[in-house]
VMD Tcl script that draws the C-alpha trace (Angstrom):
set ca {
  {-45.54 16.25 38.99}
  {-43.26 19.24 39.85}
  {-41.02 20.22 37.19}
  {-37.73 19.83 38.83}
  {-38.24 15.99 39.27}
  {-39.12 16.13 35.29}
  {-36.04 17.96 34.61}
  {-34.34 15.23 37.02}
  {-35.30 12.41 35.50}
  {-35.07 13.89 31.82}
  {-31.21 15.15 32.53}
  {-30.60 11.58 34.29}
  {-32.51 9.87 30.49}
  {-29.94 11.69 28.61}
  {-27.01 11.15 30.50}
  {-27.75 6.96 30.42}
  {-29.05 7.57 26.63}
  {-25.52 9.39 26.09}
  {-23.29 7.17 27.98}
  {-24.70 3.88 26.09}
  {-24.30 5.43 22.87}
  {-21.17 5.96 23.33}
  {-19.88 2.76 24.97}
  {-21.88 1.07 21.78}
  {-19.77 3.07 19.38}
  {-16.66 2.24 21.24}
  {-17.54 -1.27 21.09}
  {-18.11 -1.32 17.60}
  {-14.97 0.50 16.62}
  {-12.95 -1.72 18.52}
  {-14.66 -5.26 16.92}
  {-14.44 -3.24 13.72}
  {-10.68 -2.49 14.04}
  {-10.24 -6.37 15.89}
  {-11.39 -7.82 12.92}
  {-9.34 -5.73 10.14}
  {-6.39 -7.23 12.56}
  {-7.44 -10.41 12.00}
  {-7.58 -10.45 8.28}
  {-4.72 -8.82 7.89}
  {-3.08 -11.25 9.80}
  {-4.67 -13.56 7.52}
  {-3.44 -12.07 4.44}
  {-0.11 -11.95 5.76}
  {0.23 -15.91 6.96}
  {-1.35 -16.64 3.31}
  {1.17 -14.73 1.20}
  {4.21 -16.42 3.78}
  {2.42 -19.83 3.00}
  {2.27 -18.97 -0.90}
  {5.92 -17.43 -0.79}
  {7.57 -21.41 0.49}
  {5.25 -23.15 -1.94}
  {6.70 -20.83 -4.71}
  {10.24 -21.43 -3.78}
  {9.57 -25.31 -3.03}
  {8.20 -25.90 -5.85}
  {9.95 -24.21 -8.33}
  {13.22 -25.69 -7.07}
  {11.35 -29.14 -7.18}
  {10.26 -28.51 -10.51}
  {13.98 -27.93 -12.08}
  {14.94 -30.84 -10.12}
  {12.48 -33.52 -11.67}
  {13.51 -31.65 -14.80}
  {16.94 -32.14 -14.75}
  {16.86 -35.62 -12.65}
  {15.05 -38.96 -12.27}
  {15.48 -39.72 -8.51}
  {12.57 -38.43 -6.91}
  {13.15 -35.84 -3.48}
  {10.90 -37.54 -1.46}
  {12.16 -35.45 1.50}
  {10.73 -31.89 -0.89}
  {7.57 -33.82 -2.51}
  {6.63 -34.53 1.50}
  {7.02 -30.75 2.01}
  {5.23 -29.56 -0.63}
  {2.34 -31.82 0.36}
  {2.45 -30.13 3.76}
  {2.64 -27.07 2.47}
  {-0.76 -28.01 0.11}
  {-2.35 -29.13 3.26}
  {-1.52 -25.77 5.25}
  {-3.33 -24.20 2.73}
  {-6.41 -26.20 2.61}
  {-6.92 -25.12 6.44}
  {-6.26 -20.95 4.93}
  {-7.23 -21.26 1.13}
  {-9.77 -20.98 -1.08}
  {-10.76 -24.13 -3.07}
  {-9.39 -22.50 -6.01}
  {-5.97 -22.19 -4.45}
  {-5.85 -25.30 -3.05}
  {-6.65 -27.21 -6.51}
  {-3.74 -24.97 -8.43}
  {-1.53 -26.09 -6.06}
  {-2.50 -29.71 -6.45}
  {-2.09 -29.68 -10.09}
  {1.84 -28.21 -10.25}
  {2.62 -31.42 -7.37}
  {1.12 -33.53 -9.68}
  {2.78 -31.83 -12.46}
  {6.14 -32.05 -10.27}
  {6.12 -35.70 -10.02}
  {5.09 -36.90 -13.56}
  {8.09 -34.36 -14.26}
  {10.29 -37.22 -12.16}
  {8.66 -39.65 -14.14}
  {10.03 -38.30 -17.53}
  {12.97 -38.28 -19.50}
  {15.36 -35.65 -17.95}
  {15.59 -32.52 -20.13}
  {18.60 -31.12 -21.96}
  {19.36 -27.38 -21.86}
  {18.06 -26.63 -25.45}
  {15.05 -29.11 -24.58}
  {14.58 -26.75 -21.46}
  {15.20 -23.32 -23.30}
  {12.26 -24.16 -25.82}
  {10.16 -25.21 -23.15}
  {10.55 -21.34 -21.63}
  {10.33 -19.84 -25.32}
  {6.77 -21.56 -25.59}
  {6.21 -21.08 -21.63}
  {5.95 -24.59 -20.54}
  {8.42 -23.90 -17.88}
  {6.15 -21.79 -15.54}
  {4.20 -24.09 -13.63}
  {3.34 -21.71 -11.33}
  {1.15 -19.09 -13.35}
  {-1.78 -20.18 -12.62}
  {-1.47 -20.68 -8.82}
  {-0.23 -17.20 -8.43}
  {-2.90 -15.79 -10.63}
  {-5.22 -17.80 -8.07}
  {-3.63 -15.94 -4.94}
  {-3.68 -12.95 -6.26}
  {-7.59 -13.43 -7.20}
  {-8.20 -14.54 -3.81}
  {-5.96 -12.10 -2.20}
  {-8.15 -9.50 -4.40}
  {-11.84 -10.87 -3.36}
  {-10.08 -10.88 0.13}
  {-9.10 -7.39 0.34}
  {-12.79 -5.95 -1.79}
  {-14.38 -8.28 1.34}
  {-12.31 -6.32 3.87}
  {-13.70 -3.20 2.30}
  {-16.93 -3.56 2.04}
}
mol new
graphics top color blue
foreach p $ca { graphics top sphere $p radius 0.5 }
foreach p [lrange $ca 0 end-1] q [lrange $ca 1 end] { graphics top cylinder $p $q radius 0.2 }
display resetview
């Protein structure tokens, strides 16, 4: 075989060898970056989700404190909201979020509390409904982000 068609063929190898490497780490960079953009858009429709509950809720909550006719309207929103984040959510989430509507409309069902009744009730922290659902987003939101990492 004469050495120029070896030196052909072997230029012509490393050229296709070089060309497909490099389209392959394009590739990969770009379905890397793609699917950072992704979860962060996760992240981001989570902690929006999270952010309404909060405020729903906790407005909720004072109201079935202070009254005993029940916002039907907000309880229906808040049970949206809990079904959003079944579809986003971990399990975890999803079940914290359960407990404070529960917690929201037994709170309807009780007698409505004086400000005294309501001040001891934040001395003893009874009043914060929402600990342990945030303490679940931000746990998830953690595993989440260590995922994202890895």
């Amino acid at each position: 075989m004469d050495t120029s068609v070896v030196t052909t063929i072997a230029a012509l190898a490393g050229t296709i060898i070089g060309g497909f490497t490099s389209v392959l780490a394009s590739w990969l960079s770009q379905h890397a970056q793609a699917k950072e953009q992704r979860l962060a858009q996760d992240q981001l429709r989570r902690q929006e989700l999270y952010k309404d509950f909060i405020r729903e809720a906790s407005r909720l909550y004072i109201d079935a404190l202070q009254s005993d006719q029940a916002n039907v309207c907000g309880l229906m929103e808040l049970y949206a909201e809990v079904s959003r984040m079944r579809i986003l959510s971990s399990a975890r989430v999803v079940e914290r979020a359960d407990e404070i509507v529960k917690m929201i409309v037994n709170a309807y069902l009780e007698p409505n509390k004086t400000f005294p009744e309501l001040r001891e009730m934040a001395n003893s922290g009874l009043i914060d409904p929402l600990r342990n659902f945030s303490e679940a987003c931000r746990a998830e939101s953690e595993q989440l982000n260590f995922r994202s990492d890895s």
